[in-house]
C-alpha positions as CSV (number, residue, x, y, z in Angstrom):
1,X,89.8,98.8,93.2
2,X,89.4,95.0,93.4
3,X,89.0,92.0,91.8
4,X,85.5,91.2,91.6
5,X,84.4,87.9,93.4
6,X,82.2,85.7,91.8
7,X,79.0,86.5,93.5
8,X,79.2,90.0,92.9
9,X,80.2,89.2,89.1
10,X,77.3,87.4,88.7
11,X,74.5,89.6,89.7
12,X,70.8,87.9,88.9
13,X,72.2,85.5,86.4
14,X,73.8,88.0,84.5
15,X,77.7,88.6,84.0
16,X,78.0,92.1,85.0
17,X,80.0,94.6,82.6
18,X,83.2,95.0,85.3
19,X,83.5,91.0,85.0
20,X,83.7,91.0,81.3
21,X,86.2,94.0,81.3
22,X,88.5,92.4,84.2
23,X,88.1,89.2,81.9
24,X,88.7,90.9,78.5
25,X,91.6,92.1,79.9
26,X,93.2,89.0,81.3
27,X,92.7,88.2,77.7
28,X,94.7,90.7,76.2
29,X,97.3,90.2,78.6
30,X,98.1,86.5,77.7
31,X,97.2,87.0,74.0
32,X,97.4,90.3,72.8
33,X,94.7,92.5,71.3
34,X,94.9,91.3,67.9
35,X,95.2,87.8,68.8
36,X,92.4,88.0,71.3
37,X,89.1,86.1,69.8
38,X,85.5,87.1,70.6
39,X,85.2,83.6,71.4
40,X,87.8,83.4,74.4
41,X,86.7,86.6,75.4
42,X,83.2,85.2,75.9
43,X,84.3,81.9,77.1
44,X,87.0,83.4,79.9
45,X,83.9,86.6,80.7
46,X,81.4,83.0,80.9
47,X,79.1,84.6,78.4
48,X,78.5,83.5,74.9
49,X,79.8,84.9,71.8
50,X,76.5,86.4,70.5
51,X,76.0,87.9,74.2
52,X,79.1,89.4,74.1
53,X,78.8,91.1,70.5
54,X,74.7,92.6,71.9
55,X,76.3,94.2,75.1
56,X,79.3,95.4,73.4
57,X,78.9,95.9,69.7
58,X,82.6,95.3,68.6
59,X,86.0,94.4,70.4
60,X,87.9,98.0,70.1
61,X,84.0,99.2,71.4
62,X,85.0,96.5,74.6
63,X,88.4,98.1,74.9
64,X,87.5,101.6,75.1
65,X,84.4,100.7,77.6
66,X,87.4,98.4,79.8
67,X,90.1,101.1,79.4
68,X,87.2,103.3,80.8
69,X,86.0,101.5,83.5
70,X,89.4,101.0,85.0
71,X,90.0,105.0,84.8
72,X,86.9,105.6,86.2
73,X,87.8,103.8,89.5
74,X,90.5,106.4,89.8
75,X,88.8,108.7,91.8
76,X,90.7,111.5,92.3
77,X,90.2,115.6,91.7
78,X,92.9,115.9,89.8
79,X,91.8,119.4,88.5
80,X,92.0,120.7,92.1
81,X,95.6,119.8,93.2
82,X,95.9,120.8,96.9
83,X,98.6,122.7,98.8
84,X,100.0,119.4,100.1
85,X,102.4,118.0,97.1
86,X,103.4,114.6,98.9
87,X,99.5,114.2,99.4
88,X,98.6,114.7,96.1
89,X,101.7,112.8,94.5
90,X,100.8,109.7,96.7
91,X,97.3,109.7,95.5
92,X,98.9,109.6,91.8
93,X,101.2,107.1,92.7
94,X,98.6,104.9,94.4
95,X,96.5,104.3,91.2
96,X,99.5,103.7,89.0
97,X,100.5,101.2,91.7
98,X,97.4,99.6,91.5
99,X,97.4,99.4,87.6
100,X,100.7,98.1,87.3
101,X,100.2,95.3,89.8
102,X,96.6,94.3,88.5
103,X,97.3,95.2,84.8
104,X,101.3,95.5,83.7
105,X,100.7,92.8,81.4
106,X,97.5,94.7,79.6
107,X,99.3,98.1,79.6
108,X,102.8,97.1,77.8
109,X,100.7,94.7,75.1
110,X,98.6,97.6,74.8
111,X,101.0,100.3,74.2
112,X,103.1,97.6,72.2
113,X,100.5,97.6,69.9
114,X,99.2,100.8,70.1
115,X,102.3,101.2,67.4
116,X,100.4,99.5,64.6
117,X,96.9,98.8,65.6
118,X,94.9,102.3,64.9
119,X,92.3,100.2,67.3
120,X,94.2,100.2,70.4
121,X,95.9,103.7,69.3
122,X,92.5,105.4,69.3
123,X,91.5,103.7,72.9
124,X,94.6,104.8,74.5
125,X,93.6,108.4,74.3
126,X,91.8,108.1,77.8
127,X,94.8,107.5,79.6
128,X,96.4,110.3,78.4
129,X,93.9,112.9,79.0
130,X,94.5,111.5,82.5
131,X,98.4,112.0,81.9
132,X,97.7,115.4,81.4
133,X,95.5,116.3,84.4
134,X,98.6,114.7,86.0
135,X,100.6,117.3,84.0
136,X,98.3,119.5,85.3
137,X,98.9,119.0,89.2
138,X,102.8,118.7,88.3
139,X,102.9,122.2,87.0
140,X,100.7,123.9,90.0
141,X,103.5,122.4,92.3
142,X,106.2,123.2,90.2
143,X,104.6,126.4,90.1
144,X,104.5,126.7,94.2
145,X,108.0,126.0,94.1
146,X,107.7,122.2,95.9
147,X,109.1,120.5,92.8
148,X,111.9,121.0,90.4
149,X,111.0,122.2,87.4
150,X,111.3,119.8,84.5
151,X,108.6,118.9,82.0
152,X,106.0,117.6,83.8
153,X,105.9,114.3,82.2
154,X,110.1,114.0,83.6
155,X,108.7,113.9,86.4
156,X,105.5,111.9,86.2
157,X,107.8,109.1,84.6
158,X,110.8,109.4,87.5
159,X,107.4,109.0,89.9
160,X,105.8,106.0,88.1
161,X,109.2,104.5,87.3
162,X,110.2,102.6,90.4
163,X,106.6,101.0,90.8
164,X,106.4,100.0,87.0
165,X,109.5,98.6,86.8
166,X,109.0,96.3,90.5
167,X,105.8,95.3,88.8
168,X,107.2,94.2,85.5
169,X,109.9,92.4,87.3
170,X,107.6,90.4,89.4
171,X,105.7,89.7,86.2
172,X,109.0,88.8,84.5
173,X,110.8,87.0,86.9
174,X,108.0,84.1,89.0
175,X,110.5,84.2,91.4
176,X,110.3,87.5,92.8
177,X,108.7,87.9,96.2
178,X,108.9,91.6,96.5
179,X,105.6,93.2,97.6
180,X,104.2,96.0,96.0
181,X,105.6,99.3,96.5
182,X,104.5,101.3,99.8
183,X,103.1,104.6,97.5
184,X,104.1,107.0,100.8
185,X,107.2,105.5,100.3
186,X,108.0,106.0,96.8
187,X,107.0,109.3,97.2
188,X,109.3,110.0,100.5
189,X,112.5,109.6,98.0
190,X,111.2,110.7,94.9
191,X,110.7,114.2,97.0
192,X,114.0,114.0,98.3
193,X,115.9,114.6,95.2
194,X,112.8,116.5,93.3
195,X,112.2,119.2,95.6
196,X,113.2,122.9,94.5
197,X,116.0,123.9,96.3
């Protein structure tokens, strides 16, 4: 999960489809969905307009193909949850710290204007069929007896809150120098108070 460089972007004189996506998105982030143009989405992808409508039909069609694309680098087997909860809550926690690092700014424009934008709301169903798979894994260690049970989303959010909230303050604040949160870390004291007793 990196940003591409530009000779693997550019791969026999074409843009490939991860460098318009990683572009589109950069987009969204400074502009907002409805504000983005096809036009600065070409220019800031380094394709034309017309180019851009011929690989990708329509703007919500880039969205859901970007949205996508990022949750298909997230490989995990999330439908096989292992015995091991810290191992399988740091592998959670280490894609959500690498989205909200790389893409804070896309994820709140997106789900502020998933509110009134049926467009974004209908693309934002990917990540939460990933939500629930990591439902899913909450319950089967709720269900071992390694976590406290709460509805599975309680804890999901108590999880993801620490790193979403040091990456929106970073975003926030230019000033901040904290790094990114250690996942293993994170997860150390979020099992310390969320462990059945």
């Amino acid at each position: 999960m990196h940003q591409l460089s530009i000779e693997e972007a550019v791969v026999a004189g074409r843009v490939c489809d991860k460098a318009v996506f990683d572009a589109f998105l950069e987009v969204i982030a400074s502009q907002g969905y409805e504000r983005a143009t096809t036009r600065a989405i070409a220019e800031a992808a380094g394709i034309n307009e017309a180019t851009l409508f011929r690989r990708f039909e329509s703007k919500q069609n880039l969205l859901r193909l970007a949205v996508r694309s990022n949750f298909a680098e997230f490989e995990l087997d999330l439908d096989a949850p292992g015995d091991d909860v810290a191992a399988d809550l740091v592998t959670i926690l280490s894609y959500y710290t690498w989205l909200y690092e790389t893409r804070s700014g896309v994820v709140l424009t997106l789900m502020r204007e998933a509110k009134f934008n049926p467009e974004v709301a209908s693309v934002l169903t990917e990540p939460e069929k990933l939500l629930e798979r990591v439902d899913r894994v909450v319950l089967h260690h709720q269900q071992r007896g390694s976590l406290v049970v709460e509805p599975p989303r309680h804890t999901f959010f108590a999880l993801v809150g620490p790193v979403m909230m040091r990456a929106i303050a970073r975003r926030v604040d230019q000033r901040a120098t904290q790094k990114p949160a250690d996942p293993a870390t994170v997860v150390q004291r979020f099992l310390e108070g969320h462990r059945q007793r």
